[in-house]
C-alpha positions in Angstrom: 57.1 55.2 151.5 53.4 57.4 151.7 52.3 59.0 148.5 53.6 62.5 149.2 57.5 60.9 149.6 56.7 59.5 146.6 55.5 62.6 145.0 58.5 64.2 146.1 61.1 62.3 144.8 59.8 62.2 141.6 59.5 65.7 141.6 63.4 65.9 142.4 64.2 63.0 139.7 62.4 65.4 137.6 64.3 68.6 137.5 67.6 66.9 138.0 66.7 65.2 134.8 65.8 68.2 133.4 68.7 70.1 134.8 71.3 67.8 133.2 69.1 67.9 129.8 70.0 71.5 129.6 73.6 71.4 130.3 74.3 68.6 127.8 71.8 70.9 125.2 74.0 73.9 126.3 76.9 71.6 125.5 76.4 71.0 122.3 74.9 74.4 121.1 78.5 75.4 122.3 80.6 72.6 120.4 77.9 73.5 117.4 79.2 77.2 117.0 82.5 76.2 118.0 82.6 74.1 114.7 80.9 76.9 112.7 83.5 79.4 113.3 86.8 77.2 112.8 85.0 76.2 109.6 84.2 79.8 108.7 87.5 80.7 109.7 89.3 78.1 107.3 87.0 79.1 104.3 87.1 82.7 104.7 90.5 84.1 105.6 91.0 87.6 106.2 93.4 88.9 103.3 96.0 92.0 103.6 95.8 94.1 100.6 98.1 96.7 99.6 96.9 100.5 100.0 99.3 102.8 98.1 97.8 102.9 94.3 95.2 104.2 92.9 92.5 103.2 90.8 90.3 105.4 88.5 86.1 104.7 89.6 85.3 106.2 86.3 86.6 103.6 84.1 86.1 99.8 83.9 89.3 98.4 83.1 87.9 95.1 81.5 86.6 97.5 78.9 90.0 98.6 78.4 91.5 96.0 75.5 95.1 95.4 74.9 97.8 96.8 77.4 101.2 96.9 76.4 103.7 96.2 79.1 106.9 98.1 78.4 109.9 96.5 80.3 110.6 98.6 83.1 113.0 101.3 83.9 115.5 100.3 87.1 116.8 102.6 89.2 118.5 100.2 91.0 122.2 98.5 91.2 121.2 95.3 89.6 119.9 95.8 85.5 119.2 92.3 85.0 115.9 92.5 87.7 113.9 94.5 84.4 113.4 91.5 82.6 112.6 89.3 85.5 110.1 91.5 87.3 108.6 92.6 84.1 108.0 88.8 82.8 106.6 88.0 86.4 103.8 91.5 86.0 103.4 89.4 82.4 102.2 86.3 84.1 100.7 87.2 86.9 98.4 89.7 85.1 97.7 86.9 82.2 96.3 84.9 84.9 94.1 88.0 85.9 92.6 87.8 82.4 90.8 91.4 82.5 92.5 92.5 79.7 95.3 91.4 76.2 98.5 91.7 77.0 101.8 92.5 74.7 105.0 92.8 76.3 107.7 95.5 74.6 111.2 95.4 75.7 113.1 99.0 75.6 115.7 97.5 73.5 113.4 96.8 71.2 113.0 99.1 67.7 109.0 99.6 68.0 109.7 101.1 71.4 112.7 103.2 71.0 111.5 104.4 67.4 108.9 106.5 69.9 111.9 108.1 71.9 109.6 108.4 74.9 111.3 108.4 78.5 109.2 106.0 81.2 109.1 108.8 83.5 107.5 111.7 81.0 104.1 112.8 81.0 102.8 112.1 77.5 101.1 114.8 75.1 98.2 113.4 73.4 100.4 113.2 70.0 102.7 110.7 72.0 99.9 108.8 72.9 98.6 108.5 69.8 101.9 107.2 68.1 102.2 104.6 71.2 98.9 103.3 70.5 99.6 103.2 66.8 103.2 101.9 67.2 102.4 99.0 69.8 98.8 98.3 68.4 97.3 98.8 71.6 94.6 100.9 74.1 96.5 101.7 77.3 100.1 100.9 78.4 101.7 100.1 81.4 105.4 101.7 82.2 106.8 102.1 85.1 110.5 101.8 87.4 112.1 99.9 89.8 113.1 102.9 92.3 115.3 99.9 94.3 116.2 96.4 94.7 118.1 94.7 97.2 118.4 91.1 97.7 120.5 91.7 101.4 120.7 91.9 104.0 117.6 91.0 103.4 115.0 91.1 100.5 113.4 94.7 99.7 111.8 95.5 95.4 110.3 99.3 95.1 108.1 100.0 92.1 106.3 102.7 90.8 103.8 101.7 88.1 100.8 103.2 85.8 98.5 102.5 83.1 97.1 105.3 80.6 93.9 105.1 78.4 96.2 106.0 75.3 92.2 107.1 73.6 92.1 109.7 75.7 95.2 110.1 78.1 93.2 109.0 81.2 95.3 107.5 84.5 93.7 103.7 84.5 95.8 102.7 87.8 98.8 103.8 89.4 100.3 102.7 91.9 103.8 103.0 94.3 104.6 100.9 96.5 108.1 98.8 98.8 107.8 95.5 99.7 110.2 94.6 102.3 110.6 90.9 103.6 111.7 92.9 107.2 108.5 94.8 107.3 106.0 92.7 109.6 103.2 94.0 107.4 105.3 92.4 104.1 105.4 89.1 106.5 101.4 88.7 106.9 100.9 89.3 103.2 103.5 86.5 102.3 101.1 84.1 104.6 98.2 85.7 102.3 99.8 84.7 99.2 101.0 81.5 100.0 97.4 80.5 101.2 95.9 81.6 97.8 98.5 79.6 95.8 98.8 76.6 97.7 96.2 74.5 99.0 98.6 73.2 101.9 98.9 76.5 103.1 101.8 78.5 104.3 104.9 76.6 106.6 107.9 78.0 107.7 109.7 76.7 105.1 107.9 78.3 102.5 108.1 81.5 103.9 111.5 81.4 104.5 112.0 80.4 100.5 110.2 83.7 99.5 112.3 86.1 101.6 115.4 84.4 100.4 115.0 83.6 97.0 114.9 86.6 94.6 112.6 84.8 92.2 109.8 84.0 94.5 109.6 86.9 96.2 109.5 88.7 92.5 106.3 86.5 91.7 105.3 87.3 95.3 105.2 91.0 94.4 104.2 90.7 90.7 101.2 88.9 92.1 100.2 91.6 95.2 100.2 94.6 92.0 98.2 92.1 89.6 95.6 91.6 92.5 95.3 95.7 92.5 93.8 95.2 89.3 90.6 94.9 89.5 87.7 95.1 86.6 84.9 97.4 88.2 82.0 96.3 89.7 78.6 95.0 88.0 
């Protein structure tokens, strides 16, 4: 073999040298990203939150103080899911921890010594016996407009929290969660992510939309994360 063969060949062990330095470079650029989204997929999920409530921009409610939750009104067939859904609001909003928290049943004689209906609009009087009455800033009322645990699971609530200084609406909020409702579904695999490190399973799901006390801590816990201190 002359010189210039020679020349040549190397040339040619060259770039295919070259050429397969790339691909595998290409390779693992591509297994590189590949990683880095399935990681930031895992640590970030996208989470469904509800839409239908409202909360006031001009006030912070971490600046708010204590909230007395009055047992809720139920306009529904079943009068023993008051007590239940209003304990679950309890706990789930305790772990929020923007705010103290007091919890008034109707049948109790603080609350019915105001004579106040859930549903009213309250004169600035009212509010001021409330807030002298419960010892606290704002309260929370609210109904259950329906329950039904079949065919299959469906709660309705409609909810607010007033500023009982100055009559303010804090938060309101109206909303139906039914275990049918593909949109209900999604947020039940949101939940379940952010309670359990395992993650969601069929199982699990299924437990929610069938047992009336998980899906009440389900939908205790979608209005506490509503609640939301404002913004630094």
């Amino acid at each position: 073999m002359n010189s210039l063969e020679k020349t040549s060949c190397q040339r040619t062990e060259y770039r295919r040298q070259r050429t397969e330095f790339i691909l595998l470079l290409s390779v693992i650029c591509l297994l590189v990203l590949l990683s880095g989204c399935q990681l930031h997929t895992a640590s970030a999920p996208k989470v469904r939150r509800l839409a239908d409530y409202y909360l006031n921009p001009d006030k912070d409610l971490s600046t708010v103080g204590r909230v007395a939750i009055v047992e809720l009104g139920n306009d529904s067939a079943f009068p023993q899911i008051s007590a239940c859904l209003t304990e679950a609001l309890f706990l789930a909003l305790q772990k929020k921890q923007i705010f103290g928290l007091t919890m008034v049943r109707q049948d109790e004689f603080t609350w019915r010594s105001l004579q106040l209906d859930l549903n009213s609009t309250y004169s600035l009087e009212q509010l001021l016996a409330i807030r002298k009455t419960l010892k606290c800033d704002a309260v929370l009322v609210g109904t259950i407009t329906q329950y039904k645990p079949y065919p299959h699971m469906a709660v309705g609530l409609r909810l607010r929290l007033l500023d009982l200084k100055d009559g303010q609406l804090l938060w309101a909020l109206e909303q139906v969660w039914d275990s049918a409702d593909k949109t209900t579904e999604c947020r039940i695999k949101d939940y379940l992510q952010s309670q359990m490190r395992s993650g969601p399973t069929p199982l699990r799901e299924q437990l929610i939309v069938v047992s009336p006390l998980s899906f009440i801590k389900f939908v205790a816990y979608e209005v506490a994360e509503t609640l939301q201190p404002r913004p630094n």
